[in-house]
C-alpha positions in Angstrom: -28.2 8.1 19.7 -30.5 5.7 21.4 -29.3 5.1 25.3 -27.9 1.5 24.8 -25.6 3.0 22.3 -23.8 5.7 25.1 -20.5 4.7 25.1 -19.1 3.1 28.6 -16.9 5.1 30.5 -15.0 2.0 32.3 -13.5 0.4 28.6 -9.8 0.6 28.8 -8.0 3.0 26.4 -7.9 1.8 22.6 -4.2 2.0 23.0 -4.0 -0.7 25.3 -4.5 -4.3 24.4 -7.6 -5.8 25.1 -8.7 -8.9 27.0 -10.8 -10.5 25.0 -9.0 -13.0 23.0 -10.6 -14.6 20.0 -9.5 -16.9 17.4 -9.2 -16.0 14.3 -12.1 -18.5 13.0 -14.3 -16.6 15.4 -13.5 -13.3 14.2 -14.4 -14.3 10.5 -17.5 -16.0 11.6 -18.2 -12.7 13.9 -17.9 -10.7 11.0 -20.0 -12.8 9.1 -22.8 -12.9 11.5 -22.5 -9.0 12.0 -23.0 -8.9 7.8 -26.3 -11.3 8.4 -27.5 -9.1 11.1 -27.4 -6.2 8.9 -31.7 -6.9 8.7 -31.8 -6.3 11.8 -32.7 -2.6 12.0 -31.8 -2.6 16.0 -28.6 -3.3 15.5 -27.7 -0.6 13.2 -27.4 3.2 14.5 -26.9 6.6 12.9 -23.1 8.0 13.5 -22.0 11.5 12.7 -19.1 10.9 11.0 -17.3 13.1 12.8 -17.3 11.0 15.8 -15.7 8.0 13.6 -11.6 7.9 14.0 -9.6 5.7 11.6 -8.2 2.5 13.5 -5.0 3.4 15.4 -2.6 1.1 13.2 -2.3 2.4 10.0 -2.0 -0.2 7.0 -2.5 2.1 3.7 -0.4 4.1 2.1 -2.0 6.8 -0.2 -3.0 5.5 -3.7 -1.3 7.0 -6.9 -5.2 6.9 -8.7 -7.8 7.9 -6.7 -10.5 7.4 -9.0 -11.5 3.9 -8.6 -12.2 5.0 -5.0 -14.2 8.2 -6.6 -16.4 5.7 -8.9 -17.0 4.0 -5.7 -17.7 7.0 -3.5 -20.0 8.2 -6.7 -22.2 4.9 -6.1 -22.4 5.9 -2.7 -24.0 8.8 -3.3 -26.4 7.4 -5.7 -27.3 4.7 -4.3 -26.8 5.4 -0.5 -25.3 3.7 1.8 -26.2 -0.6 2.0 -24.0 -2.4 4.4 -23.4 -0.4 7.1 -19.7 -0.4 9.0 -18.5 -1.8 12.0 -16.8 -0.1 14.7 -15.9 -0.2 18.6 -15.9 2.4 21.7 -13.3 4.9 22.1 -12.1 4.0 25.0 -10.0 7.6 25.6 -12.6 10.1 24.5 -16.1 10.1 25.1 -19.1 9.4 22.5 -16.5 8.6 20.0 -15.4 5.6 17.5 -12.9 4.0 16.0 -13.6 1.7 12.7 -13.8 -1.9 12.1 -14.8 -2.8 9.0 -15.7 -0.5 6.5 -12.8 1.8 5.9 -13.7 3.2 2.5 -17.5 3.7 3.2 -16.4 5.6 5.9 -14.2 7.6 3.8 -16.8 8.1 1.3 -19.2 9.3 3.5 -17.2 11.5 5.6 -16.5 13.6 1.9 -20.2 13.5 1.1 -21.1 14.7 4.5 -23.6 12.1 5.1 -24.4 10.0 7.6 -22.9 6.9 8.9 -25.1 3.5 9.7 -22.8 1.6 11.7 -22.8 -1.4 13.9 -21.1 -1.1 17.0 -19.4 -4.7 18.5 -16.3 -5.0 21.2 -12.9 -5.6 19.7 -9.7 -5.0 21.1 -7.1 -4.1 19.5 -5.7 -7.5 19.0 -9.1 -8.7 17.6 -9.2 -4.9 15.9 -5.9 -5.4 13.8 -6.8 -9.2 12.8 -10.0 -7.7 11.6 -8.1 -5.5 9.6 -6.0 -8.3 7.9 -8.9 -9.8 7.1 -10.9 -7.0 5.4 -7.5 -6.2 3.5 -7.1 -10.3 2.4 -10.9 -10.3 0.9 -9.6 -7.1 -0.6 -6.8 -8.5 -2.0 -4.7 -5.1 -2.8 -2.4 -4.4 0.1 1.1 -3.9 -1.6 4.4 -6.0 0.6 5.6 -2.6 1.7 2.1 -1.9 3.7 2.3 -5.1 5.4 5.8 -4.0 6.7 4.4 -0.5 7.9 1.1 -2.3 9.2 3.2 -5.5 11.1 5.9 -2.5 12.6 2.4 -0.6 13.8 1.3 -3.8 15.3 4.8 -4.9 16.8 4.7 -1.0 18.2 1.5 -0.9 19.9 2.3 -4.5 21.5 0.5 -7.0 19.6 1.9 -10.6 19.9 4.3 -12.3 17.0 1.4 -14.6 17.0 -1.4 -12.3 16.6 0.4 -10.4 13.4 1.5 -13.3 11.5 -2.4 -13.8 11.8 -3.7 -10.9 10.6 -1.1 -10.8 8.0 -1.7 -14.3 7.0 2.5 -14.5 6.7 4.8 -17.1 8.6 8.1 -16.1 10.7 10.3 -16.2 7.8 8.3 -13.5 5.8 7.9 -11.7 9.2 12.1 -11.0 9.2 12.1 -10.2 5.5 9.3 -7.3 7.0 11.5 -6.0 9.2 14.3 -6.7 7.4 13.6 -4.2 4.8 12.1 -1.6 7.3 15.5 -1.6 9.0 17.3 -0.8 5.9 15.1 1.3 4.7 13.8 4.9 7.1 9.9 5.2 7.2 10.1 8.5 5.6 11.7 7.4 2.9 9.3 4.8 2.3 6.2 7.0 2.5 8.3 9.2 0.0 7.8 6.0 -2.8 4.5 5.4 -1.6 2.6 1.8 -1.7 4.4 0.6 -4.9 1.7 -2.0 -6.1 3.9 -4.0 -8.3 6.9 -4.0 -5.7 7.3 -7.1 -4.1 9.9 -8.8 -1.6 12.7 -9.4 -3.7 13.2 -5.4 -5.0 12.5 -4.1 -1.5 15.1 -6.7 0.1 17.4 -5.1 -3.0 16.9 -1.9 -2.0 17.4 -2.1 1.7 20.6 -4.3 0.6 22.0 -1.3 -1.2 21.7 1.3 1.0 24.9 1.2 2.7 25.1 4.4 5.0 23.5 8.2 4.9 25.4 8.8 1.7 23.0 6.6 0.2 20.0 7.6 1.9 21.0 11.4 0.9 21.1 10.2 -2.6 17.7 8.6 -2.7 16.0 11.6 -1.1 17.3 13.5 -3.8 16.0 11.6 -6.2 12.8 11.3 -4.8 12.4 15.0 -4.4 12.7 15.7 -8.0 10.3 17.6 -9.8 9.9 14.9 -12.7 10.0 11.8 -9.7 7.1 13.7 -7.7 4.9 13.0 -10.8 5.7 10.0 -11.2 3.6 6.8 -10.1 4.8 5.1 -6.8 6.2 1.8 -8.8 8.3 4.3 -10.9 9.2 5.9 -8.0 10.8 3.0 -6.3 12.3 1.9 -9.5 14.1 6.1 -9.8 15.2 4.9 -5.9 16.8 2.0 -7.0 18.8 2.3 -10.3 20.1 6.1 -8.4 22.3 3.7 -5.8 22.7 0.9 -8.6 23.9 2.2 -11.5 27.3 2.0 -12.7 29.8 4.2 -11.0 33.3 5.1 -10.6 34.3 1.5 -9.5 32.7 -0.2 -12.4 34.5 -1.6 -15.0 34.6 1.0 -18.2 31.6 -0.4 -20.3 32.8 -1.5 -23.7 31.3 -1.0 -26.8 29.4 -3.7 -29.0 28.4 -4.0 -32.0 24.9 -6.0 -33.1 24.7 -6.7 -36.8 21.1 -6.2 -37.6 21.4 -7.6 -41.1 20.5 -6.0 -44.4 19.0 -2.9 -41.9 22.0 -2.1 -40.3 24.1 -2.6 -37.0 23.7 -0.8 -33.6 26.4 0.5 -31.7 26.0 -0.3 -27.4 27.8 2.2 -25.3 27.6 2.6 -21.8 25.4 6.0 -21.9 24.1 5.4 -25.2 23.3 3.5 -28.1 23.8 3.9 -31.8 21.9 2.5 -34.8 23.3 2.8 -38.3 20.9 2.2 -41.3 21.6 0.9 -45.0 20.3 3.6 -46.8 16.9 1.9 -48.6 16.0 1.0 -44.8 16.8 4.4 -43.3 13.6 6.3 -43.7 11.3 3.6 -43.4 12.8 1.6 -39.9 13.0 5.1 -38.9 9.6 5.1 -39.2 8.7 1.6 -37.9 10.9 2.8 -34.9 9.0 6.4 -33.5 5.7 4.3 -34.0 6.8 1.0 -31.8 9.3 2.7 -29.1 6.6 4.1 -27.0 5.5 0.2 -26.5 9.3 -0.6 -26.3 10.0 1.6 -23.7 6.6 -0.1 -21.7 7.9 -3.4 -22.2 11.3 -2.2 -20.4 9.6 -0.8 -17.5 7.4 -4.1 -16.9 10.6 -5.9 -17.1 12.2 -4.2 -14.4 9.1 -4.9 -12.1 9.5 -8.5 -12.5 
């Protein structure tokens, strides 16, 4: 590591917020210019990657696919590295990092063992977590439940209401429906669903409504640590959350049954645990038939419907 780049021992811990205050036009336009600068072979240095810690205000959950993040560390190792990351001095521990920009490069490289090229500029952690919101708005994929977990990290560490409605691009009423739902709803129990992409405010403000004391929350941890929920995807997870506190129970009215005329086919009988279709006998074998070909695509328009 050339000299310039030793890191200073008088910075003041990355846990502590920084003084320097920019706007948020400035940061965008600093991370701009830092892309242009990119030529600039003096500003870019070699890192172990080793020395490079994630940022201290955690805004992912783990994915349920991995592999558009392997096709993407895959063109890493063909291709190499092009843009190289940005990151800032550790202020706690010497010759180390903490990331910027460039999150899933550093991933990538830190599995392929390679390298880091890396541009080192001086955030603090109020700039660092607006930087963040930005790189996760271009990115366009951070799920509602994230931003709670990512404005509660901020709110922890001491970042201004001001400076995470910012980096979440969000106003003050989305800011109580955030914590809101993080009230109602233990951390561990969200990290049990996972980022649930297709989740948005109005289920998680259901859920959190629902949960009405630890009888509840003992209920959905059960659910959750089912063998057949674990395999599940996170949306389906959340979904096996929700219908375990909001289906029918003892206090519900008894369902009655109803009966659908389905013309010269048949009629279907609607119970509360069950349904029943009876079949003239010239349709019986082929809506049968018609039936075990279309439910799988049935059952897929049910789910979507419950994510909406």
């Amino acid at each position: 590591m050339p000299a310039d780049d030793k890191p200073k021992t008088n910075r003041v811990a990355a846990g502590i917020i920084g003084t320097t205050q920019r706007t948020l036009t400035q940061i965008r336009e600093e991370r701009d210019a830092l892309l242009a600068q990119v030529a600039n072979s003096s500003r870019v240095i070699e890192l172990e990657p080793s020395l490079i810690d994630a940022s201290p205000f955690r805004d992912r959950l783990p994915d349920d696919d991995d592999s558009e993040f392997e096709n993407f560390k895959t063109s890493i190792f063909e291709e190499g590295q092009k843009v190289p990351i940005t990151v800032r001095r550790h202020g706690e521990t010497q010759d180390r990092f903490q990331v910027v920009y460039g999150h899933r490069r550093l991933r990538a490289l830190k599995e392929l063992e390679r390298p880091v090229l890396a541009i080192i500029a001086d955030y603090s952690d109020r700039d660092l977590v607006i930087a963040q919101g930005i790189e996760n708005a271009n990115r366009q994929d951070l799920s509602w439940i994230e931003k709670a977990l990512f404005a509660e990290e901020m709110q922890s560490a001491g970042i201004k209401p001001k400076d995470i409605k910012a980096a979440l691009g969000i106003d003050d009423a989305e800011v109580s429906k955030l914590r809101s739902v993080l009230k109602g709803i233990p951390k561990p129990v969200i990290e049990m669903i996972g980022r649930a992409p297709s989740i948005g405010r109005p289920r998680w403000l259901e859920l959190a409504a629902s949960i009405k004391g630890r009888s509840d929350l003992s209920k959905i941890e059960r659910t959750l640590s089912a063998d057949k929920v674990l395999k599940m995807t996170s949306d389906e997870r959340f979904l096996a959350a929700l219908v375990s506190l909001t289906a029918a129970g003892p206090t519900r009215a008894p369902h009655k049954q109803a009966s659908l005329d389905l013309g010269e086919v048949g009629s279907m009988t609607v119970g509360a645990k069950s349904v029943k279709i009876n079949l003239e006998k010239k349709h019986s074998e082929g809506f049968s038939k018609f039936l075990e070909t279309e439910i799988g695509e049935l059952v897929e328009r049910y789910k979507r419907s419950l994510l909406e």
